[in-house]
C-alpha positions as CSV (number, residue, x, y, z in Angstrom):
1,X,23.4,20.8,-47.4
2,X,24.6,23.3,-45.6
3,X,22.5,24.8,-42.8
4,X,22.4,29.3,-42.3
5,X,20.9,30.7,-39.2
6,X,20.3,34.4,-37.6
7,X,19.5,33.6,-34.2
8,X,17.8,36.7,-32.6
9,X,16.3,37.3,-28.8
10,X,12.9,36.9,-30.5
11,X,13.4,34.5,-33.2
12,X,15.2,32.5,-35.2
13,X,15.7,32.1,-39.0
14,X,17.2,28.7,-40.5
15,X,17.5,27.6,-43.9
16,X,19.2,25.1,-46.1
17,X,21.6,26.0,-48.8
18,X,24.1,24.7,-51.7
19,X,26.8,25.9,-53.7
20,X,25.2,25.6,-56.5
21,X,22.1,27.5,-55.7
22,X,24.0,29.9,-53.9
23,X,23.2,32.6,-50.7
24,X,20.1,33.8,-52.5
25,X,18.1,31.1,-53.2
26,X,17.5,29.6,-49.5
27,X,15.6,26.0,-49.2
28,X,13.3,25.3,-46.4
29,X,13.4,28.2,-44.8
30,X,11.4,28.6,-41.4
31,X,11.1,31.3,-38.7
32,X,10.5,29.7,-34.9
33,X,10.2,32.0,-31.9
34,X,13.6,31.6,-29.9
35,X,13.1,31.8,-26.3
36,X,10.4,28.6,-26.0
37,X,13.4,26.8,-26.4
38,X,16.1,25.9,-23.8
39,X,19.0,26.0,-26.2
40,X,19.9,26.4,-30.1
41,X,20.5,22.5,-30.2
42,X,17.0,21.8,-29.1
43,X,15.4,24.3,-31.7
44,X,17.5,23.1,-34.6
45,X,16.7,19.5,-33.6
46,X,13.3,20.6,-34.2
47,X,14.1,22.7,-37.4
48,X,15.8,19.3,-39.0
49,X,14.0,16.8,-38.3
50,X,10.7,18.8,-40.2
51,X,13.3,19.2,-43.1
52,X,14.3,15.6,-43.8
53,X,17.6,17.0,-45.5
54,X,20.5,15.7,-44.5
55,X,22.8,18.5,-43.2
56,X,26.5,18.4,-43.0
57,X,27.2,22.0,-41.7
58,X,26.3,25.3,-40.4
59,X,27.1,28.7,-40.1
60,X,25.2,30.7,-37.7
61,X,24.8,33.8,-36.5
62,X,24.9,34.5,-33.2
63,X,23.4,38.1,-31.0
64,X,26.6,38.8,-28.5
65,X,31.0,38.7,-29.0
66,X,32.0,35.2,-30.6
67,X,35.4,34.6,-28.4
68,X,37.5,30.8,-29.7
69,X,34.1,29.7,-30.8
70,X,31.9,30.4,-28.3
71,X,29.2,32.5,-26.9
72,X,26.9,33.7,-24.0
73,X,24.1,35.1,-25.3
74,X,23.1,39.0,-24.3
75,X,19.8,38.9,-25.0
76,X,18.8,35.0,-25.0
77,X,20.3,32.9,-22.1
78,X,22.3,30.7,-24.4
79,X,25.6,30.0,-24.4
80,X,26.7,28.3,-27.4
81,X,30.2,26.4,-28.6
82,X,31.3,25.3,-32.0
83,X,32.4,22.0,-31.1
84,X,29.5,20.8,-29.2
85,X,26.9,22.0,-31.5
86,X,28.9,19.9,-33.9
87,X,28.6,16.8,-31.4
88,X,25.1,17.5,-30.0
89,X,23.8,17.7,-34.0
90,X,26.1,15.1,-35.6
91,X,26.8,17.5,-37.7
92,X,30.8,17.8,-39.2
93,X,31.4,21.7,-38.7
94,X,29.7,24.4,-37.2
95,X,30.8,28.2,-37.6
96,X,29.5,30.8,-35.0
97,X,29.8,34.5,-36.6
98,X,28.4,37.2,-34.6
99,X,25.0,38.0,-35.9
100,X,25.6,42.0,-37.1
101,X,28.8,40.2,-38.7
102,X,26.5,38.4,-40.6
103,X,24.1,40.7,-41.5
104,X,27.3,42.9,-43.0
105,X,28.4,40.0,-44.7
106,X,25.3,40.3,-46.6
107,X,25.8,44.2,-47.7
108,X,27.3,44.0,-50.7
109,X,25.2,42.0,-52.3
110,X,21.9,43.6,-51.6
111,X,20.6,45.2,-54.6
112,X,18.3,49.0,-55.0
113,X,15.2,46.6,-54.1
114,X,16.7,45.8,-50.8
115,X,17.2,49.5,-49.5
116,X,15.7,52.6,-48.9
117,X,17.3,55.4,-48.9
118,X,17.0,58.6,-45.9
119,X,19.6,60.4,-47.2
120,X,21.3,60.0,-50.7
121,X,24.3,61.8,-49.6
122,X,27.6,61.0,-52.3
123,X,28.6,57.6,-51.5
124,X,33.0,57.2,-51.5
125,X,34.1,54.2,-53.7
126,X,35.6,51.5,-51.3
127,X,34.9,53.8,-48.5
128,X,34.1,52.2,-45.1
129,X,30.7,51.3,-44.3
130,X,28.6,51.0,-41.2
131,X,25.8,48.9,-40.1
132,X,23.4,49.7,-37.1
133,X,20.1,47.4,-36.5
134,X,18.2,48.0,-33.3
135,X,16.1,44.8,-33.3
136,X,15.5,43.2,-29.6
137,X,19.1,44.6,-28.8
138,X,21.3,47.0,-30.5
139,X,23.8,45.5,-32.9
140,X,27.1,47.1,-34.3
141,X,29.1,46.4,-37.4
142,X,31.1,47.8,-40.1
143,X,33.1,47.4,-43.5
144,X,36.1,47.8,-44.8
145,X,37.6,47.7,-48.1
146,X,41.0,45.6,-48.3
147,X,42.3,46.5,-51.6
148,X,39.8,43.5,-53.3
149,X,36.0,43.2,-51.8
150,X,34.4,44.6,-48.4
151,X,35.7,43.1,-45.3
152,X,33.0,42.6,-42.8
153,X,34.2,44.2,-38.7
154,X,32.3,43.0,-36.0
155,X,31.4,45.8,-32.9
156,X,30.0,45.8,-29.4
157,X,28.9,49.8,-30.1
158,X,25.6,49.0,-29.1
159,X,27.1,47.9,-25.0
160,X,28.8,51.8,-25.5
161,X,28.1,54.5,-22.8
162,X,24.9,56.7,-24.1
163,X,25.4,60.2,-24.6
164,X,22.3,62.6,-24.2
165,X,22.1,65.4,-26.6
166,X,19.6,67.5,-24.8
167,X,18.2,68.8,-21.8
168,X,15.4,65.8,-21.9
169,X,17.8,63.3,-22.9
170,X,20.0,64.1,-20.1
171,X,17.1,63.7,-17.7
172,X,16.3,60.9,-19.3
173,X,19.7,59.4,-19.0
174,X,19.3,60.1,-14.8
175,X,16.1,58.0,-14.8
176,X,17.7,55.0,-16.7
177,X,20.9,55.3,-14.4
178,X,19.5,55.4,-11.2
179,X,17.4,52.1,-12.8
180,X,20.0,50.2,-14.3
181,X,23.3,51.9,-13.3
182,X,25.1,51.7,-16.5
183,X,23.4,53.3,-19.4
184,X,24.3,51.9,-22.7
185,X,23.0,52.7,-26.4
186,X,21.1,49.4,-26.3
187,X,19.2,50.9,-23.4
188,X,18.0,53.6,-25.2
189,X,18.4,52.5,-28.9
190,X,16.7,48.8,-29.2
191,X,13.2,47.0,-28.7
192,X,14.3,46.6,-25.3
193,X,14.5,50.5,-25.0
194,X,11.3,51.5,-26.1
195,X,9.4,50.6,-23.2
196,X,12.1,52.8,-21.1
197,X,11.6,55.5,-22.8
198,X,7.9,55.1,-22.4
199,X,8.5,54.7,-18.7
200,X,10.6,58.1,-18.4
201,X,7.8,60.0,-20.6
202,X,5.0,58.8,-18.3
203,X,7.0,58.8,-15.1
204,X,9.3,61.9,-15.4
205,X,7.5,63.8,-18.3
206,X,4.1,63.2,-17.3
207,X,3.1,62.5,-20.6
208,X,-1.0,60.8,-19.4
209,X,-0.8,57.2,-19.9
210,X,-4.9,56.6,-21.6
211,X,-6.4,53.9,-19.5
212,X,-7.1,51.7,-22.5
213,X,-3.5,51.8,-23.4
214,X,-2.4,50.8,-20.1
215,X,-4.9,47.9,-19.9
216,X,-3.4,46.5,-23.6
217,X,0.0,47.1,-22.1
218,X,-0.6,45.1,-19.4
219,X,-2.0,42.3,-20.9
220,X,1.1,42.3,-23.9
221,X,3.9,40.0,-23.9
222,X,5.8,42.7,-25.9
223,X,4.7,46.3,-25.2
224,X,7.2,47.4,-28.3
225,X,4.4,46.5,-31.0
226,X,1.8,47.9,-28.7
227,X,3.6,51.6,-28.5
228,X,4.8,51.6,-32.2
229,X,1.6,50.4,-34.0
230,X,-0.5,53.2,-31.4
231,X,2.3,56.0,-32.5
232,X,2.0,55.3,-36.5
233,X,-1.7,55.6,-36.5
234,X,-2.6,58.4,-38.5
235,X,-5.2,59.5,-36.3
236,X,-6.2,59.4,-32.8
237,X,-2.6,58.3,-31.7
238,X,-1.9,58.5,-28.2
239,X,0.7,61.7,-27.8
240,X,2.7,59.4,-25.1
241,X,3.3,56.7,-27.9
242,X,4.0,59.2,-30.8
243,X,6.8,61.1,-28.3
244,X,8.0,57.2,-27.4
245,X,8.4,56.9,-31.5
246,X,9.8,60.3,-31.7
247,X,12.3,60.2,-29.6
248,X,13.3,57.1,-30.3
249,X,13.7,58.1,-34.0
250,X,15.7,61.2,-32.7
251,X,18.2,58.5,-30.6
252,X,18.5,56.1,-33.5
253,X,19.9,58.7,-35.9
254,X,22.6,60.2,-33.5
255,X,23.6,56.6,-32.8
256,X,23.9,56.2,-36.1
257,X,25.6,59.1,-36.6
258,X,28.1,58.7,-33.8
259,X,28.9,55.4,-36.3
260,X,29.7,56.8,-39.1
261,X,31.7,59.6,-37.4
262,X,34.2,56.6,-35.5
263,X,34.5,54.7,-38.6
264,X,34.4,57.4,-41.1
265,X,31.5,55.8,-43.2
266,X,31.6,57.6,-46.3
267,X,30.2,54.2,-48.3
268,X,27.2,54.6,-46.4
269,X,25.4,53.7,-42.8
270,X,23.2,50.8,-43.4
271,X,19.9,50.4,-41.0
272,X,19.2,47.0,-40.0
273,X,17.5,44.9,-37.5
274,X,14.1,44.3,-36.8
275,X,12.6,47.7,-36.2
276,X,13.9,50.3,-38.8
277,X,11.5,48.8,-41.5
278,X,8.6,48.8,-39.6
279,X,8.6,52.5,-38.4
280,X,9.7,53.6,-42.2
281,X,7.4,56.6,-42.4
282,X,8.8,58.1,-39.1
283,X,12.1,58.0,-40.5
284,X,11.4,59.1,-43.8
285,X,11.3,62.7,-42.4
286,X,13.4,65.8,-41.9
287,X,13.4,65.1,-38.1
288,X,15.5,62.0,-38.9
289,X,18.2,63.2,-41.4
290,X,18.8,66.4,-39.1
291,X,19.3,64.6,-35.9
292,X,21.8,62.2,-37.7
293,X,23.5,65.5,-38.9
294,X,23.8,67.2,-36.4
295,X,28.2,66.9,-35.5
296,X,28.7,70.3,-34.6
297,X,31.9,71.4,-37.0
298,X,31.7,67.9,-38.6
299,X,27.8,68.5,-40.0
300,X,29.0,68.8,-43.5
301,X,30.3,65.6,-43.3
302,X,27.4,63.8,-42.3
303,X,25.5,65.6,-45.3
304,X,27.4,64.0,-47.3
305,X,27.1,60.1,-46.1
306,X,24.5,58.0,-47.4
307,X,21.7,56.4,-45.0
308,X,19.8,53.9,-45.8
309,X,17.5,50.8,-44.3
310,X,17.9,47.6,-44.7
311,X,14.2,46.2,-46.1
312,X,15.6,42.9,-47.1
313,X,13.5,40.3,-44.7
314,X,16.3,37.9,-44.1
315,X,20.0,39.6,-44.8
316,X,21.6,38.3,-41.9
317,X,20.3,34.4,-43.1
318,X,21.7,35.5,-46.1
319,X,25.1,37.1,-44.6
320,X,25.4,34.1,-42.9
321,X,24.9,31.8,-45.8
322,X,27.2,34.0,-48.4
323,X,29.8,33.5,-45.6
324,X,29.2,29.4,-44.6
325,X,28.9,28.9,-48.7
326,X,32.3,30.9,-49.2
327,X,34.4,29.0,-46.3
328,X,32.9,25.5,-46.6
């Protein structure tokens, strides 16, 4: 059997697979929360021994640059390496892909059901494609056509100097720096970045902060849920957690854009991760579509460039299985 994983800051999702049921028929799947445990070896320790399968190898995909095998976590403080996972799990192979390399593995073989589409734009045959998914970070990735099938690319965008595109982004981009020094798309553009750009709308903005907000807040392990779920309520949100969602929406989509501009994505940008499916109705408006448009002399282009989010609930397990399955 051979053993698929998309390792994320927040969780992780294992499951068995054969040849002969193939990447889209996955066999005791589970979901465990990833930061409870010290490393990957101790969680997949846990994950087989409740399976009772007997595992040969593994393919797994991995948040951060995989460099001769190995990798330091930038969002989970693991650092992981090919050849001792293989030891430490008795296991005869183990493949570390980075995880948004995974997840564009699994691209071309999503179907209609697995997508919905922001802008239908017209798609290029065998034109490159890219692939953004905020989740706890920001991941990168993009394909390219090699003459026979899509060739999954792996990027580090998300680590990228931030841009601001307006007057309040560019005061927001002055509170994050004098934070965190560096200000990258990730600090802006991820689950990580909400609650800074819920900081700069209460501290610099003076957007009110309602005391029963703050009080949930403070007693949350993960604000993000908190702010999102108050921001999509159809009435009686809080107008600090709708501007949070707003302009977060507004960031996502020239991040996107800025994508498909550097690799020319005319087959499509592809929105993954863990948060673009959950705050579908605030992209599935204009505000979306014309922030992702707007390139100056380059606008047409971007009408013309299909976006759409992932909905698929486990395409990086199954990125990572189509790829462990095809190399095994």
């Amino acid at each position: 059997m051979h053993l698929a994983g998309d390792i994320g800051g927040t969780k992780t999702a294992l499951a068995l697979f054969d040849r002969t049921h193939g990447p889209h028929h996955p066999m005791a799947q589970r979901t465990l929360p990833s930061r409870p445990y010290a490393s990957f070896a101790d969680l997949a320790r846990d994950y087989i021994g409740s399976v009772q399968q007997p595992v040969t190898q593994a393919t797994l995909g991995v948040p951060g640059p995989v460099i001769e095998g190995h990798v330091s976590g930038t969002n989970l403080p693991w650092d992981m390496d090919e050849t001792s996972l293989a030891q430490e799990l008795g296991l005869e192979r183990v493949r570390l892909i980075n995880d948004l390399y995974a997840l564009a593995q699994a691209i071309p073989t999503l179907d209609s059901a697995d997508l919905v589409t922001l802008n239908e734009g017209q798609p290029g045959q065998n034109e490159p494609m890219a692939v953004v998914a905020p989740g706890t970070g920001l991941g990168t990735a993009y394909l390219t056509w090699d003459g026979e099938r899509y060739r999954p690319q792996a990027s580090e965008a998300g680590h990228a100097d931030w841009a601001p595109n307006s007057a309040q982004q560019a005061r927001l981009y002055s509170y994050l720096a004098e934070r965190f020094g560096h200000v990258s798309n990730e600090r802006v553009c991820s689950g990580t970045g909400i609650p800074n750009l819920y900081a700069f709308l209460r501290d610099v903005e003076d957007l009110a902060e309602p005391p029963e907000l703050r009080a949930l807040l403070a007693g949350a392990a993960d604000p993000v849920p908190v702010i999102v779920e108050a921001a999509l309520k159809a009435q009686d949100a809080p107008p600090i957690c709708r501007a949070t969602l707003g302009l977060f929406v507004e960031i996502l989509a020239e991040v996107a854009g800025n994508m498909a501009l550097a690799v020319l994505a005319r087959g499509g940008v592809f929105l993954g991760g863990g948060i673009p499916h959950k705050i579908l109705p605030a992209l599935q408006t204009p505000d979306f579509v014309a922030a992702f448009g707007r390139k100056g002399r380059l606008a047409y282009l971007m009408q013309e460039i299909p976006v759409h989010v992932i909905v698929h609930p486990y395409a990086g397990l199954l990125g990572a299985a189509a790829f462990g399955l095809a190399s095994a």
